[in-house]
C-alpha positions as CSV (number, residue, x, y, z in Angstrom):
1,X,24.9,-17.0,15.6
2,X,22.6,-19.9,15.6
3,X,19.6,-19.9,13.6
4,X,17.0,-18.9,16.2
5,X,19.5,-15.6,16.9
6,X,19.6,-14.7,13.3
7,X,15.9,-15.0,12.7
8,X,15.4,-12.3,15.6
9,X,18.2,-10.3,14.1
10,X,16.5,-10.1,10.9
11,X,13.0,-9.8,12.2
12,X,14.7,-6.7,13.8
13,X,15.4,-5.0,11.0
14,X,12.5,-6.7,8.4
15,X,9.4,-6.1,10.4
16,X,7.4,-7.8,7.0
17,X,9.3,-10.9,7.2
18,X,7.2,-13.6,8.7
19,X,8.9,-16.0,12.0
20,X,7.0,-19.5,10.1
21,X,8.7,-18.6,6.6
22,X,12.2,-17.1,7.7
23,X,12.3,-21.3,10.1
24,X,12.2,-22.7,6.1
25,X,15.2,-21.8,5.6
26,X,18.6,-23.2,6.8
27,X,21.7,-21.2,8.7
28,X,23.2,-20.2,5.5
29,X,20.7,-18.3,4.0
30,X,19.4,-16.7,6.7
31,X,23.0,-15.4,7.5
32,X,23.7,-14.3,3.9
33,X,20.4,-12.6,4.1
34,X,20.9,-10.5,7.1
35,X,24.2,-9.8,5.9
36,X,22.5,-8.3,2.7
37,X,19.8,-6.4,4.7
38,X,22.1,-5.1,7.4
39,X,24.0,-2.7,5.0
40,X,21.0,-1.4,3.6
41,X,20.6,2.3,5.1
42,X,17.3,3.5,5.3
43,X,16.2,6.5,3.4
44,X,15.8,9.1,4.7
45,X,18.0,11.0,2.0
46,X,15.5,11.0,-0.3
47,X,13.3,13.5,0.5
48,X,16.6,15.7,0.8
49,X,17.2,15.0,-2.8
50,X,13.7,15.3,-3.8
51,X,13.7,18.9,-2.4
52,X,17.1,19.7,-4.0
53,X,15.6,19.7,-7.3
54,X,14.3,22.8,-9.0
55,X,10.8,23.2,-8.5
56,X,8.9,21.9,-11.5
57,X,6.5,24.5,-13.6
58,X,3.5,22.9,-15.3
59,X,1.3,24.7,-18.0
60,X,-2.0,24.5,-18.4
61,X,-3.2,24.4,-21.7
């Protein structure tokens, strides 16, 4: 991929990333970067896990 392709890729899946600060750096980074942020899965487990927990009791004192 060349650079411009990879800072489209990543502005794909990092809508917060800016297009002037991801053109700082060179190829390298920017592929090792969207390398890290492509196996990152969103989540939308948690609230599945937050719901699997018993219900919490609180006392008023």
């Amino acid at each position: 991929m060349s650079k411009r392709e990879l800072i489209e890729a990543i502005l794909k899946l990092n809508h917060t990333a800016a297009l002037e600060f991801l053109e700082k750096f060179p190829e390298s980074d920017l592929r090792a970067y969207l390398a890290r942020i492509s196996g990152i899965q969103p989540i939308a487990w948690l609230p599945q896990v937050v719901h699997s927990r018993p219900p919490l009791h609180l006392r008023w004192i």
